[in-house]
Structures are given as structure tokens and as C-alpha cells.
C-alpha positions, 0 to 999 in steps of 0.5 A, spaced: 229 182 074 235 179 077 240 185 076 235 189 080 235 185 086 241 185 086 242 192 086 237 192 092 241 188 096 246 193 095 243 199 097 240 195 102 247 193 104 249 200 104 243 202 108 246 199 114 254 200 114 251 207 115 245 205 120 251 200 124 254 206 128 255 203 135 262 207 136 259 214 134 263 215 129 262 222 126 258 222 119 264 225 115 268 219 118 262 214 115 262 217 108 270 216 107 270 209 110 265 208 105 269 211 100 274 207 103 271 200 102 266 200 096 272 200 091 275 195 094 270 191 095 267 191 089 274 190 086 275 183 090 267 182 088 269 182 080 277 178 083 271 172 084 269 173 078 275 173 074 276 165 079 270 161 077 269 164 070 273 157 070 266 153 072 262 158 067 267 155 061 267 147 063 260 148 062 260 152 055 265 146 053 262 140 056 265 134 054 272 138 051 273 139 059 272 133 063 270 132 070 277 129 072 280 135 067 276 140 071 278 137 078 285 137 077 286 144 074 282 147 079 285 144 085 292 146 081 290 153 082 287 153 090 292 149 092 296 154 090 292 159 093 293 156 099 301 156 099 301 162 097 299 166 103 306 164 107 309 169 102 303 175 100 300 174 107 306 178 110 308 181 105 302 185 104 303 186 113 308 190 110 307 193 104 299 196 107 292 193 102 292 198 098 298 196 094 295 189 095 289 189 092 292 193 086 297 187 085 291 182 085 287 186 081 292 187 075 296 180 075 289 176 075 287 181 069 294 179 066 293 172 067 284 172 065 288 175 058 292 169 058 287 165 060 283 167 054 288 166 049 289 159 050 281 157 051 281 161 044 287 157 040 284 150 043 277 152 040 281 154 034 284 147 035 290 150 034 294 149 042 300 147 041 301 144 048 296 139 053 290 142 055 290 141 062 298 143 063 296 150 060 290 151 063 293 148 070 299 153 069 295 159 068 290 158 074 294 156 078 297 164 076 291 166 077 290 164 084 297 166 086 295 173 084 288 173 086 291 170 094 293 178 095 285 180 095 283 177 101 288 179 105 288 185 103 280 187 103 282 185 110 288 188 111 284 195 110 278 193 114 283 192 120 285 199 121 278 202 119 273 198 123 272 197 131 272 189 133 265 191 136 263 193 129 267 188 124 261 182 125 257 187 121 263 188 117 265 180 116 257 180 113 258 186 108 265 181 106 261 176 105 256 180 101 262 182 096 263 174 096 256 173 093 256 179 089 261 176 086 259 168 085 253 172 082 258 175 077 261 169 076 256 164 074 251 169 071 254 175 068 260 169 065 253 164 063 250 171 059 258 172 056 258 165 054 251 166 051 252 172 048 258 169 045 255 164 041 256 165 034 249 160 032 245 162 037 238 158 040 233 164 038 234 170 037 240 175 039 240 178 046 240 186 046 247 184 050 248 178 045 248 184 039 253 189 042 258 183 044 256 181 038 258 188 034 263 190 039 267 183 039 265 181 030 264 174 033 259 173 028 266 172 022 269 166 027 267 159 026 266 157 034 262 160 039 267 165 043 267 162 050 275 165 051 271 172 052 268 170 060 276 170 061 278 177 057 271 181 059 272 181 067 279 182 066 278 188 062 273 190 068 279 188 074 283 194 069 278 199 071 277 198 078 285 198 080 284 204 077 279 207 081 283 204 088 289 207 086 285 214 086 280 213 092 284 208 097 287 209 103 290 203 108 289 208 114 284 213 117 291 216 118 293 217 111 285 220 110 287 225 115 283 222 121 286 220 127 287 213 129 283 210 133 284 203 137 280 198 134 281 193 141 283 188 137 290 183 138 295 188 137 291 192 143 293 186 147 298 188 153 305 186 150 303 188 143 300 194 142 308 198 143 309 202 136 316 200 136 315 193 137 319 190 131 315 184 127 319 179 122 315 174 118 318 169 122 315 173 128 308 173 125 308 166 122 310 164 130 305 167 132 299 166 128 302 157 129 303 158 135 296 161 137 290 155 138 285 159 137 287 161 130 290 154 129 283 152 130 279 159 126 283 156 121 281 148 122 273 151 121 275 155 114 278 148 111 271 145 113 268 152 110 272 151 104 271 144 103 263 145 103 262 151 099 266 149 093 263 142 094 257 145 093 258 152 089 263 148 084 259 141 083 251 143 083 252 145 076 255 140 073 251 135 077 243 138 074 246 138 067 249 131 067 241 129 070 239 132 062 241 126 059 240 121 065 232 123 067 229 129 063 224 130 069 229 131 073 233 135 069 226 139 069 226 140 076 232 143 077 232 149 071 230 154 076 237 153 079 240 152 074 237 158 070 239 163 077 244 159 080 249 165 081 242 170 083 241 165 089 247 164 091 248 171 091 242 173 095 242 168 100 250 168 101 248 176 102 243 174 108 248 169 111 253 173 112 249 179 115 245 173 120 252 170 122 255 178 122 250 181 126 248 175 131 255 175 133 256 183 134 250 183 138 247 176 141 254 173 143 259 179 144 263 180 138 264 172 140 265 168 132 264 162 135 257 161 137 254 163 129 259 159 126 258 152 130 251 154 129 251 154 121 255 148 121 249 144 125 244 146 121 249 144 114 249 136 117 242 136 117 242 140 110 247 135 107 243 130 110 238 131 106 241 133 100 244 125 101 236 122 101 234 127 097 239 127 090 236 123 084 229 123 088 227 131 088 230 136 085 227 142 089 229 138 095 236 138 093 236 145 089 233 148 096 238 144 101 244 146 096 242 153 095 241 153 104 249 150 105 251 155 102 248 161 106 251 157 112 257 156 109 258 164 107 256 165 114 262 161 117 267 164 112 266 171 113 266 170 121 272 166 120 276 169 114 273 176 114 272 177 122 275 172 127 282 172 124 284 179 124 281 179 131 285 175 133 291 176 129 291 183 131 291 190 125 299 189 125 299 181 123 292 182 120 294 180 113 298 174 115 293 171 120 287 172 115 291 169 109 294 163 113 286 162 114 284 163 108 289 159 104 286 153 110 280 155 106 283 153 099 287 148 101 280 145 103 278 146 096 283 144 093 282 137 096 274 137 096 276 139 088 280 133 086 276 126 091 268 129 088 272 130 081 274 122 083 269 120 086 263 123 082 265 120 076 264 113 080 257 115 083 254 121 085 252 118 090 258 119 093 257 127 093 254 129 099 256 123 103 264 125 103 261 132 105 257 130 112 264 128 116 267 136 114 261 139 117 260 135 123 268 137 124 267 144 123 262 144 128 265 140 133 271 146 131 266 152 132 264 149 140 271 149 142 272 156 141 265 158 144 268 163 149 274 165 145 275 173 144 281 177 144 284 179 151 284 187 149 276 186 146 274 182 152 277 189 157 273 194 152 267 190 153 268 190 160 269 198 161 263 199 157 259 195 161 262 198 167 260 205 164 253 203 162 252 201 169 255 207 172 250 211 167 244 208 169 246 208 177 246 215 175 240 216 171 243 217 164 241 214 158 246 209 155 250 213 150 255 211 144 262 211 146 265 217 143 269 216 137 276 219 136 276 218 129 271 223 127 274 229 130 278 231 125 
């Protein structure tokens, strides 16, 4: 059941990339670019996959990987994740997405396999060294490796999508995202499930073929190593596909280039022959306000979404022992943790990504100051509600979430390349994105600190980063890119000459379909 909405949703997902078409771009054009971007897309999905397989594998060891163990390795990896992006980001500016994501894809598959040698010999009892140095090494691998995926993804996206067209493209980035955190939590549950060697019940029909395929049955403890060795296995086989399909261009498809209005538009910066260095890049991005505080908001983003992605699980099964009832209350979450987040992370990215587009003009800071507002009150309520309700706290948690989507993919999907520009878009989205993780990284060591005091602490550390992020979002209310603001304003100017005219308003012409 849970696959077939998924699977709805992606065609429903699909259905409107070819129903937004606002340029006019040709069908041909259509159906390439969406060649373009499902590959890549799904690529970056099963990345995400292969980065919180993590939390699926502290559940399945319970107590053999403690809160605070938990907390430092992930932190070690996000902030590393973080840091990264001072190097990959204008790397990837100069090498194109296509290479980028390649990258990503078999240095984290490497690293998954690496990952699920340790987790094997420390089951076996047999790991020679700490437990939480060598998982805190690998995933901060991991991360470095899995940094290259988002700037690529955006990278790509820069070349192949108008401004007037990226707040839809910034929800299908947020769509990806959610296929992924389904991927992680319930595609990794059901590996970890499978892999049991004493299962409760009897085996699944999937049970039964990882069973067969893995002999799992000859072994002495379950085979939780496999939630690292499988999706590494599939980041293998979509690499493949992105070498064949990918392109970084509408050029490199043998389409004409079009101009995307972006920051490279902009007078002064949209010369072909202007020679841009790391150094240049990197000054522009932290010299620039408006990104500075695009990547301020992201921090608060990411600090919210993996403070509530990352804890509600542990926090529900630590209920188990301490109140049945309210452990009882929250199995429905528990049980679709992954599917509820893919789905309403899927609608709030899409709500955040059309709103923008179509209500406030290409503008990202209005949907994200209204997320952020709508989290003080979901947090609020997850403060009064968390040993009380477990249905109030389940739906308050699964809520964030779908505002927090909403607010990542308008800033790290979106607003940093508007502002960044095609040119230096890898470098903007990856000093925001790593903004994101940075914020991860901290939330990930003070609830890992604080929770084991009192999880009362939990949503009240939360609530002051909301209320950051919405303060942040009013101030860029208003902000869009010179060479945006200008097309705007030449499609309102001949929208007005055509209806003084008596023609009906038609879509611009689009010059990457002619070819």
C-alpha cells in the first residue's frame, strides 16, 4: 500500500513538471529535460537514503549504540557536510553536475560498503577498534561524498530551468528529498527486518529473497550491516544510468541555450568571457546579504528537520518501556514514519514551490516566512503535547516537517541559485546547503546532550530557531534578483501592450525548443 502511493505521487509529480510549462517550451525540450532530471533526481533520492541509513541502524542496535554515541557520529558527519562545500562547491562550478553527482554517487556507495563491513565485525564482536571513532571516520566519509549531490542536482537544474519556472522545480527538489527520507526509514526498516536471522513471525516474501540471496539464515546475528551494503549497491546502478542520459546543459543536448533571468543575467555578469576564480565566487556568495541571510534561514531549516526526522523515532521507542499506552499511541508513526514524511514533505514542497511562483512573483521569502510561523505554533504544541498525546505530538512532528521541506527547497533548491546565478550556482547552493548541516550538526550533539537529561528539553530547544528563521524570511520579503525583477517587468509590460490590444495573453516563446 505504502509503495503504491508512493508511486502515485511520482506520477502525480511527473504530471505536473509537463503541466507547468509557463515558458512555452517545445514538447521535445519537455521530454529531454525530464530525461535530464528523473535520473539525477532519483540518484540524489537513494544518496539520502544511503545518509540516514544511520538512524535506521541505531534503532536496529538499540542500546549497542547509545543516544550520545548516535549524536557525536552524526554530528562528525554533518559537519563535515557542512565544511565541505568550501571545496566541492566551486569545484563542482568547474567541473559541471554530471561529474558532480557521479562523484557523489560511487564515493558514498564505496563508503556505505565500508560502513557495512564495520557494522558486521562489531555485531560479530570481532572490531579491532572504537565503535564510535570508526563509525564517526566513515560517515564523516560518507558526508564528504554525498556534499557533491546537492550541489550538483542544482548545478544541473541552473542550466535547464527559467527563475519563472525553478519554485515548481525547487518542490520537485523537495519531492526527491522525500523520496528518500521514505527510502531511508522504511525501505532500510523492512532491510533490517528482512535481515534478522530469528524473525518474530513468519518471513516475508522480501524476508525470504534477502534471506536466500544473503544466507543470512547460517549466521549467528541478524544482518543489519545489509541497510548499509544494499543501497550502495543501488547508488552503483543509477551512476551508471547518469553517465549514459545526463547532460549539464540544454547545449550539450543539441538545444539552444536559453537565458534563465537568474543572477548571471544580472548587468556586469552575464559576459561569457568573465573569468571567475574560487576566490571570486567565494567573495561574492559572503559578500552578498541576501545570500548570507538565505543561508541563515537554512541553518534554522536544518536544525528543525533533523531535530525532528532524527529524534521522533528514538524518542516513541524510549516511550516503550516508560508508558505502554503511549507507546501504543504513536505505532501508527512509528510503523509509517518514512511514508508520512515522504508524502507531506512531497505537498510542502510543491505548496512552498507553486505559492512562490505564482502568488509573490518568483519571490522565496514570503512561503518561507510562512512555513517558519506556522512551525512556532506546531513546536509549541509539540512542547505541551509530549508525554500527554501521542497523536498530537505524532501529527505536530509529521506537520514540521512538511513546512521544513518547504523552506529547504525554497532556499537550498531555489533562492540559492536565483541569487547565485548558473555560473556560481554550485558554490551558493553548497555554502547554503552546508549552512543546513552545520545547523544539523549542532542540533544533533545539544538534543543528543539534552534528551538524555529530559526530553522535555526537545522541542523547547527547537522553538528559538524557528522563531529565527521567521524573523530571517521577513527580511527578504521583497528580495529577487535584478535580472528577474527586469523579465518580470517586460512580461507585464507586454501582457499590457496585448490586452490594450485586444490579444490574449500568450506564453513567451521558448528559445530552447527550437532545435
Amino acid at each position: 500500500m505504502a509503495l503504491l502511493l508512493v508511486s502515485l505521487c511520482l506520477a502525480a509529480v511527473i504530471t505536473l513538471y509537463f503541466k507547468n510549462n509557463p515558458l512555452g517550451h517545445s514538447r521535445k525540450f519537455m521530454i529531454r529535460r525530464f530525461i535530464n532530471w528523473f535520473p539525477l533526481g532519483m540518484t540524489y533520492a537513494f544518496l539520502y537514503m544511503a545518509r540516514y541509513n544511520l538512524n535506521v541502524s541505531k534503532n536496529a542496535m538499540g542500546d549497542m549504540m547509545t543516544k550520545e554515541q548516535f549524536g557525536l557520529i552524526f554530528a562528525a558527519g554533518t559537519i563535515t557536510y557542512g565544511l565541505s562545500f568550501l571545496l566541492n562547491g566551486p569545484l563542482v562550478d568547474k567541473i559541471g553536475g554530471k561529474k558532480g553527482i557521479i562523484i557523489a554517487a560511487i564515493g558514498s556507495s564505496i563508503v556505505n560498503l565500508l560502513m557495512a563491513g564495520v557494522t558486521y565485525l562489531y555485531l560479530i564482536g570481532e572490531l579491532k577498534t572504537n565503535m564510535v571513532v570508526a563509525f564517526s571516520c566513515l560517515y564523516a566519509l560518507n558526508m564528504f561524498f554525498q556534499s557533491y549531490g546537492a550541489v550538483s542536482i542544482i548545478k544541473v537544474k541552473a542550466y535547464w530551468f527559467h527563475v519563472r519556472e525553478r519554485g515548481v522545480f525547487g518542490a520537485i527538489f523537495g519531492t526527491l528529498i522525500s523520496f528518500g527520507v521514505y527510502f531511508a526509514f522504511d525501505w532500510g526498516q523492512a532491510i533490517v527486518d528482512a535481515s534478522k536471522v530469528n524473525p518474530t513471525g513468519e518471513r516475508t516474501a522480501f524476508g525470504n529473497f534477502i534471506a536466500h540471496i544473503f544466507a543470512i539464515d547460517t549466521g549467528t546475528t541478524d544482518a543489519t550491516w545489509l541497510v548499509f551494503c544494499i543501497p550502495a549497491f543501488l547508488l552503483m546502478i543509477w551512476a551508471l544510468i547518469d553517465m549514459v542520459l545526463l547532460k549539464d546543459s540544454p547545449k550539450d543536448a543539441n538545444f539552444d541555450e536559453f537565458d534563465t533571468a537568474d543572477a548571471s543575467s544580472n548587468p556586469g555578469e552575464d559576459d561569457d568571457k568573465l573569468q571567475i576564480s574560487i576566490g571570486f565566487m567565494l567573495k561574492k556568495i559572503f559578500t552578498n546579504p541576501v545570500m548570507i541571510t538565505i543561508a541563515l534561514v537554512d541553518f534554522t531549516s536544518g536544525v528543525l528537520r533533523n531535530g525532528i526526522m532524527q529524534w521522533y523515532l528514538v524518542f516513541a521507542k524510549e516511550m516503550k518501556d516508560k508508558d505502554a499506552a503511549f507507546f501504543e499511541g504513536s505505532k501508527f508513526f512509528i510503523e509509517n514514519w518514512g511514508l508520512l514524511l515522504c508524502l507531506t514533505g512531497i505537498f510542502g514542497g510543491f505548496l512552498a514551490g507553486i505559492i512562490s511562483d505564482r502568488v509573490f512573483n518568483s519571490r522565496r521569502g514570503p512561503p518561507a516566512a510562512i512555513n517558519n510561523a506556522i512551525m512556532v505554533v506546531l513546536l509549541t504544541i509539540m512542547a505541551f503535547s509530549l508525554f500527554r498525546n501521542p497523536t498530537v505530538l505524532g501529527l505536530s512532528a509529521v506537520m514540521i516537517t512538511l513546512t521544513v521541506i518547504g523552506v529547504h527547497s525554497l532556499m537550498s533548491g531555489t533562492a540559492a541559485a536565483d541569487f547565485g546565478g548558473k555560473k556560481m550556482t554550485a558554490t551558493a547552493s553548497g555554502i547554503v546547503d552546508g549552512f543546513v548541516y552545520l545547523g544539523s550538526g549542532i542540533q544533533s550533539l545539544a538534543i543528543g546532550f539534552l534528551s538524555a537529561k529530559s526530553w522535555s528539553y526537545w522541542p523547547l530547544f527547537l522553538i528559538p530557531f524557528a522563531v529565527m528563521g521567521l524573523l530571517l524570511s521577513l527580511r527578504m520579503w521583497n528580495e529577487l534578483p535584478a535580472a528577474t525583477k527586469k523579465y518580470i517587468l517586460e512580461v507585464e509590460k507586454a501582457e499590457i501592450k496585448k490586452q490594450e490590444a485586444g490579444i490574449a495573453a500568450t506564453p513567451t516563446p521558448d528559445p530552447a525548443g527550437a532545435n
